[in-house]
C-alpha positions as CSV (number, residue, x, y, z in Angstrom):
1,X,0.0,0.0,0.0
2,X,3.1,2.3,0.7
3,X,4.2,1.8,-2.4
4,X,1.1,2.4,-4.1
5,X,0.1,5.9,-2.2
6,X,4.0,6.6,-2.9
7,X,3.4,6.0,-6.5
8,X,0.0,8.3,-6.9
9,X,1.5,10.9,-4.9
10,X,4.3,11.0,-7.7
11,X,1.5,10.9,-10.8
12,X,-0.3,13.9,-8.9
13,X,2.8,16.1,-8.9
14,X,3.6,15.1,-12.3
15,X,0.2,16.4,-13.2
16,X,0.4,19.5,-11.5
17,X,3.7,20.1,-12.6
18,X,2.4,19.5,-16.2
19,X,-0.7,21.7,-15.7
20,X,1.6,24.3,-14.5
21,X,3.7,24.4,-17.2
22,X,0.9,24.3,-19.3
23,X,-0.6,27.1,-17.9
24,X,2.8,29.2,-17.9
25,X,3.0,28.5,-21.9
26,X,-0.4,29.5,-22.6
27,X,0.6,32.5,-20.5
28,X,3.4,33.4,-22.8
29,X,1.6,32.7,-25.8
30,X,-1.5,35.1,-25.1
31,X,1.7,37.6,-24.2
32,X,3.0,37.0,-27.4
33,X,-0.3,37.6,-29.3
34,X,-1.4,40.6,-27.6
35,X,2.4,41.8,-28.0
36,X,2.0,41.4,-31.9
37,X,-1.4,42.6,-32.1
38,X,0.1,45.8,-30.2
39,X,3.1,46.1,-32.7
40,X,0.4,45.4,-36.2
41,X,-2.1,48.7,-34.7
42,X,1.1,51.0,-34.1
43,X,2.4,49.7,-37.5
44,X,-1.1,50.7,-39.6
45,X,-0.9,54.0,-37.0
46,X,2.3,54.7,-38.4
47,X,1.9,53.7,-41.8
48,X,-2.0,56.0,-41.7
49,X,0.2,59.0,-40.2
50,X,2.8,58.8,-42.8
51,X,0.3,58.7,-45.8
52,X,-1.0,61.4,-44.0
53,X,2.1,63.1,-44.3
54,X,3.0,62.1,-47.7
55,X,-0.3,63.6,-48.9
56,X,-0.1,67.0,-47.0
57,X,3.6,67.3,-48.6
58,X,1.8,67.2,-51.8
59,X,-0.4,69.6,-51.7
60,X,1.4,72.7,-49.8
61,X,5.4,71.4,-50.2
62,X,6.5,74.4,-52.6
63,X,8.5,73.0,-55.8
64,X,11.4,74.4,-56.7
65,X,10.2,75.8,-60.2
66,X,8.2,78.1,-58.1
67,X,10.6,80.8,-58.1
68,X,10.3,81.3,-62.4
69,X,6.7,81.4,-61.6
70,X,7.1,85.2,-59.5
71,X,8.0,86.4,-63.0
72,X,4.3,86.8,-64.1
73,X,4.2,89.5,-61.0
74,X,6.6,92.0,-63.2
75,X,4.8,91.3,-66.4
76,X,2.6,94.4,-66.5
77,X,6.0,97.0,-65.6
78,X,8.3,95.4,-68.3
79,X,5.3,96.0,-70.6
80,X,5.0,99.7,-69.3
81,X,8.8,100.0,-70.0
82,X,8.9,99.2,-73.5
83,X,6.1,101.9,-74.3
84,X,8.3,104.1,-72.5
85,X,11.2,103.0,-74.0
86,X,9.1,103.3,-77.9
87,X,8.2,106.9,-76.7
88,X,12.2,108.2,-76.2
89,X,12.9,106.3,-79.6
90,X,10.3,108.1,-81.4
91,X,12.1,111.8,-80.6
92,X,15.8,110.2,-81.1
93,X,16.4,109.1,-77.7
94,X,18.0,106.1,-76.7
95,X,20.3,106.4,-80.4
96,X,23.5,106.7,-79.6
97,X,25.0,107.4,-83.5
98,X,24.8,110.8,-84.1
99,X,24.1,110.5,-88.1
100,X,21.0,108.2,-87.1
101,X,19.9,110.6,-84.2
102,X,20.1,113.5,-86.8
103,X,17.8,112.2,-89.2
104,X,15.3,112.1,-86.4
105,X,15.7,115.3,-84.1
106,X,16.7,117.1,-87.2
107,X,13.4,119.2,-89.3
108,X,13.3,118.1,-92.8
109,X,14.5,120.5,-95.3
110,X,14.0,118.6,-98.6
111,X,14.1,114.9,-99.9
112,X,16.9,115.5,-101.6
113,X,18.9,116.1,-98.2
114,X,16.7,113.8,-96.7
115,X,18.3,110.8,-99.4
116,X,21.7,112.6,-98.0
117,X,21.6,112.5,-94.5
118,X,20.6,108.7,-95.3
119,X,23.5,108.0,-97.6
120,X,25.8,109.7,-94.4
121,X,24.4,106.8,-92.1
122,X,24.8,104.0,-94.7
123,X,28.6,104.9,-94.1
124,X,28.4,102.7,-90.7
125,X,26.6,100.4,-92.9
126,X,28.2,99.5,-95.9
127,X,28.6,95.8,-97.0
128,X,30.8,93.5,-98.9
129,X,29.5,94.3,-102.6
130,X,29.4,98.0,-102.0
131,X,33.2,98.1,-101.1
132,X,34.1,96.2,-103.8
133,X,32.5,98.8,-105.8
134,X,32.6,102.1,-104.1
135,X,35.0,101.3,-100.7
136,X,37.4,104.0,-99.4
137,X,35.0,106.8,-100.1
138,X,32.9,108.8,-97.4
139,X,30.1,106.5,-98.2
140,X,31.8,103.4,-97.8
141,X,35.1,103.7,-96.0
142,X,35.4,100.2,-94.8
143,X,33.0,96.9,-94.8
144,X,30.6,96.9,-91.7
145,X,30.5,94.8,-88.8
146,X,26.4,95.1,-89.3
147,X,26.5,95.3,-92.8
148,X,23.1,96.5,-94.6
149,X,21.9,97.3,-91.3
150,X,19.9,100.2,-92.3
151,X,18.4,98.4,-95.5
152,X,18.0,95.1,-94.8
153,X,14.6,93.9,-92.6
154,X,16.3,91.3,-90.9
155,X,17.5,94.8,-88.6
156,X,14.0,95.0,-86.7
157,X,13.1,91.2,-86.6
158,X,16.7,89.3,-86.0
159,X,19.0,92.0,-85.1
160,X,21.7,93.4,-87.5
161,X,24.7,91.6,-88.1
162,X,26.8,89.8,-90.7
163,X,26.3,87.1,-92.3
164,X,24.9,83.8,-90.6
165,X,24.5,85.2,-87.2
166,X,21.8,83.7,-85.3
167,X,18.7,85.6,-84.2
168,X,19.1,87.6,-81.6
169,X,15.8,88.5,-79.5
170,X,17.7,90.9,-77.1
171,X,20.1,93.7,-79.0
172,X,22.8,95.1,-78.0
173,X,23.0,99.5,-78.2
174,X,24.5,99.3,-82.1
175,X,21.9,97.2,-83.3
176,X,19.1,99.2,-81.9
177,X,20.3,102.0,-83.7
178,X,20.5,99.9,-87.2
179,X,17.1,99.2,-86.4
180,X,16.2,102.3,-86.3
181,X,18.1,103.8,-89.4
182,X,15.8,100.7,-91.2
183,X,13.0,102.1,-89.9
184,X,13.8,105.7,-90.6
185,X,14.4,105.0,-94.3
186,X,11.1,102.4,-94.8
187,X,8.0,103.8,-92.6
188,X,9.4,107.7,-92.3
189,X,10.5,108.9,-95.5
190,X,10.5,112.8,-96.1
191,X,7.7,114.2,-98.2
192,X,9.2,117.8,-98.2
193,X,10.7,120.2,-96.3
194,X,9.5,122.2,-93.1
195,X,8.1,126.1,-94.1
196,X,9.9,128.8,-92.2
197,X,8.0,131.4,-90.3
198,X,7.4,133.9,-93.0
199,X,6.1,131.2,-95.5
200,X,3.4,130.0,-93.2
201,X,2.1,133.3,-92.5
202,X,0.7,133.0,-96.0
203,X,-2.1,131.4,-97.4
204,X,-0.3,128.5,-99.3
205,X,1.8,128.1,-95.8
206,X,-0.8,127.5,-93.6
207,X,-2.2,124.9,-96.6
208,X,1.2,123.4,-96.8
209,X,1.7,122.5,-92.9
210,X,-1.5,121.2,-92.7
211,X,-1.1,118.7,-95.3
212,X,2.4,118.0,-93.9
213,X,0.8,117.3,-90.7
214,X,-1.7,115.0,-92.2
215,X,1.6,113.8,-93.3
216,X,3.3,113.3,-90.3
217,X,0.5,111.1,-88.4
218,X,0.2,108.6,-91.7
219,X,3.7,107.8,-91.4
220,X,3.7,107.5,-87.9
221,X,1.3,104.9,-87.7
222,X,3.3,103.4,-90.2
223,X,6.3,103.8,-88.2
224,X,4.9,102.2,-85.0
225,X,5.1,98.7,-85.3
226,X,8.9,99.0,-86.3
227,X,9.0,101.1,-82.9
228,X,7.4,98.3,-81.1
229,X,9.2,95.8,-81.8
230,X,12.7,98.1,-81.5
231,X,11.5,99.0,-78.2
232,X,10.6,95.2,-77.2
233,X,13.7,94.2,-78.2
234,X,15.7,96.5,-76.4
235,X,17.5,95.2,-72.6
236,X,14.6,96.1,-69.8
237,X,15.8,96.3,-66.6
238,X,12.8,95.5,-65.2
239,X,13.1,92.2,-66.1
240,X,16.3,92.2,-63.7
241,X,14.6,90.5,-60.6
242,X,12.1,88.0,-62.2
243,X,14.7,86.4,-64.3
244,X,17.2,85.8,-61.0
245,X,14.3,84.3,-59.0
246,X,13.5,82.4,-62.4
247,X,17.0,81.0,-62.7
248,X,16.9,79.7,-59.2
249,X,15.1,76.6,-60.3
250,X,17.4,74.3,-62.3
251,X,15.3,73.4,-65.7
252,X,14.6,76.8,-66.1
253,X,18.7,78.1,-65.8
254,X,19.4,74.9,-68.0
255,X,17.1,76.4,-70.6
256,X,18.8,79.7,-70.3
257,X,21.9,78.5,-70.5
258,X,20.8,77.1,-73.8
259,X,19.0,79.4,-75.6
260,X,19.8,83.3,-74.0
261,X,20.6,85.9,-76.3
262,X,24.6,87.3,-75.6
263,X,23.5,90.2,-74.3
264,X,21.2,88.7,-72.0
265,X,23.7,86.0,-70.7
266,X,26.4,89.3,-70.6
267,X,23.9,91.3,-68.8
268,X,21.9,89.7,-66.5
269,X,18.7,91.2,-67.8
270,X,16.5,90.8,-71.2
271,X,14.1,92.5,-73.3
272,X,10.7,92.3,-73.2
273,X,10.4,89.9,-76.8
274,X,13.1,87.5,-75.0
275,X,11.3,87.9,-71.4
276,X,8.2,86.8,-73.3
277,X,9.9,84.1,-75.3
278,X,11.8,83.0,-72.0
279,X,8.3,82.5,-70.2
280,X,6.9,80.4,-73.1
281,X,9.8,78.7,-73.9
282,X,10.9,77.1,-71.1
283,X,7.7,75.2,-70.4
284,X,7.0,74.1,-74.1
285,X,10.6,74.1,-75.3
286,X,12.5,72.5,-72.8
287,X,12.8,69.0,-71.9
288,X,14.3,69.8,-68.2
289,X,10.6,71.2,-67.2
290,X,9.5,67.4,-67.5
291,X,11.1,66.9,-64.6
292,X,9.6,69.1,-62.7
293,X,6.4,67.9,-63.9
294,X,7.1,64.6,-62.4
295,X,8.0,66.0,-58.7
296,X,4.2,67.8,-59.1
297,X,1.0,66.4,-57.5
298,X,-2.4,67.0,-56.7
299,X,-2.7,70.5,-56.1
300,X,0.7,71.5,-57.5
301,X,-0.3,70.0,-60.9
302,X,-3.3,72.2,-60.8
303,X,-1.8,75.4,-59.8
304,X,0.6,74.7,-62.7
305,X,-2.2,74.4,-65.2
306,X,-3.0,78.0,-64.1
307,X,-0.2,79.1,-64.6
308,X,0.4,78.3,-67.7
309,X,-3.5,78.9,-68.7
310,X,-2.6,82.6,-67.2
311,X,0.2,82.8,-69.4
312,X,-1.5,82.3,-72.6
313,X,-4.4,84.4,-71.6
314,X,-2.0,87.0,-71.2
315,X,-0.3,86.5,-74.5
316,X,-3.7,86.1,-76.4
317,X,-4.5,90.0,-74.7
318,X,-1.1,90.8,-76.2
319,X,-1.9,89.9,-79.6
320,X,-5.4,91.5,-79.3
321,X,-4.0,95.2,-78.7
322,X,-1.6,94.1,-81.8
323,X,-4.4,93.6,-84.1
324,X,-6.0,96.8,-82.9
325,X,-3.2,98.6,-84.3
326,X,-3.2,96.9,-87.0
327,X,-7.0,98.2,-87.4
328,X,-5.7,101.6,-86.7
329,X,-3.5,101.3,-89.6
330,X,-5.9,99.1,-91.9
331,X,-8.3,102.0,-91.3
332,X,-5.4,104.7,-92.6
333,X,-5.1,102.7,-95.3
334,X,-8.7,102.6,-96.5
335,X,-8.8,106.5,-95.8
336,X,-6.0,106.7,-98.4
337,X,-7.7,104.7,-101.1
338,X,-11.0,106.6,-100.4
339,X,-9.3,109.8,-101.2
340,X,-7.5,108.8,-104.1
341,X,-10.5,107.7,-105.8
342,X,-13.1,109.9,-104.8
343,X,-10.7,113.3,-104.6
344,X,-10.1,113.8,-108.3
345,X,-13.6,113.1,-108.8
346,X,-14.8,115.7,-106.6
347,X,-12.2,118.1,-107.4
348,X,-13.8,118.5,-110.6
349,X,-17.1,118.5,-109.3
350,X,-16.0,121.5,-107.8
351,X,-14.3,123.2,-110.7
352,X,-17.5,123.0,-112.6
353,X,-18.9,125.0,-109.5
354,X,-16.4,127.4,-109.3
355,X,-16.8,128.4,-112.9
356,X,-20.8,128.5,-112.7
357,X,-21.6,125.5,-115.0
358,X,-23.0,123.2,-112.5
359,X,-26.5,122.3,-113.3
């Protein structure tokens, strides 16, 4: 019997030794699933917080192109410069060779010294073929550096120079005034000579200067667009600040670096054509933007649509104020052929009044 109460005694604390370690292990194990149920909820937390994150960086991080973007904030004074700017060039400010500024501070006297004065600033002007021909003399002393810069067009739309230079939207200080010998010679030519102040005290005087003057605003009109486009192409300080915050972003230096006119890269600064040109260009024209495209999201990619929808509204505006003018001067032009085909006719309408035969 001993031996049998001995050997139950032994099976009990077996059991409960089992039972205990059974317990302990299921212990542990509901430990170790609450422990990993802890670390999967503070995982999702994190991961929720960081999308969070990720999504508010999105939509009010600031790209780097945004500095280019301040440009459109000086749009309205670069514009207001280049009037200002056609305005002094209209008088003969802003020239600096004296023979071109003559020909416009100067009164006429005739066409004959009008042609003159002209052939004096084709001196700075004179090309390859006329040296061959003529060089050595006054009007041709030596080949120009901008040859046919007063005659040939490529003055107001390129920028004079010689031969196979590349277009040039910003122009340095001798090929403004090139520009403006072109324009002198093809949209103001001289129709005669100013009256002194005894001959328009007369009759015939005070006739003459009134047609002059109806003159005079024909062929300013028709000198205008020239102007503008001189004017636009001439360096603009104001476009100083906007381009330095606009280089700050990478594709849009790269796309300077690759397409700036000399005297913009020399200067620092544009004109308004090449400010305008810039703006446009480095969006459309420039595969360095797509990058920047691809670091846009969300909101950014909408503001950017704006932007660039701004930008062509503001370019379409442009190009409706230049087909007003163009109006203004279609309109001139219509007045013109009215006159010359009704004015004989009524000129003798009114000879046969004058002479009393009118029935």
């Amino acid at each position: 019997m001993g031996t049998i109460q001995g050997t139950l005694s032994e099976i009990v604390r077996m059991q409960q030794a089992t039972g205990t370690a059974i317990t302990q292990n299921s212990d542990k194990l509901t430990a170790v699933i609450s422990q990993d149920g802890q670390a999967t909820r503070q995982q999702m937390i994190f991961n929720n917080e960081t999308q969070r994150l990720e999504e508010a960086r999105r939509s009010f991080s600031v790209p780097d192109s945004v500095c280019s973007d301040s440009a459109s904030g000086v749009a309205s004074e670069i514009r207001s410069d280049a009037g200002s700017t056609a305005s002094r060039l209209s008088s003969g400010g802003g020239i600096s060779s004296a023979p071109v500024r003559h020909r416009f501070t100067a009164v006429a006297e005739s066409q004959a010294r009008d042609a003159y004065d002209g052939a004096n600033v084709h001196a700075a002007y004179c090309t390859a073929a006329e040296y061959a021909r003529y060089g050595g003399t006054d009007v041709c002393p030596a080949v120009s550096e901008l040859p046919g810069g007063d005659n040939q067009v490529r003055s107001v739309y390129d920028g004079a120079g010689p031969e196979g230079q590349a277009p040039a939207l910003t122009w340095t200080q001798e090929q403004t005034d090139a520009a403006m010998a072109y324009m002198k010679n093809t949209a103001r030519p001289s129709a005669g000579r100013t009256p002194g102040k005894g001959e328009v005290k007369t009759l015939t005087g005070r006739t003459y200067v009134g047609l002059l003057n109806e003159y005079n605003g024909i062929i300013d009109a028709a000198s205008e667009p020239q102007l503008s486009l001189i004017a636009d192409s001439k360096l603009s300080e104001a476009t100083k600040s906007a381009l330095q915050e606009a280089l700050q972003s990478p594709s849009a230096a790269q796309y300077f670096d690759e397409v700036a006119s000399p005297e913009a890269k020399a200067k620092g600064y544009m004109s308004r054509r090449e400010f305008e040109s810039f703006e446009a260009g480095r969006r459309y024209a420039n595969t360095a933007y797509i990058s920047d495209l691809q670091q846009m999201d969300g909101d950014n990619l909408i503001r950017e649509l704006i932007r660039t929808t701004s930008l062509v509204n503001w370019q379409l505006n442009d190009i409706k104020e230049q087909l007003r003018r163009g109006n203004v001067i279609n309109g001139q032009l219509l007045a013109i052929t009215a006159r010359q085909t009704y004015a004989p006719r009524l000129q003798q309408l009114e000879s046969a009044m004058n002479q009393g035969t009118a029935r």
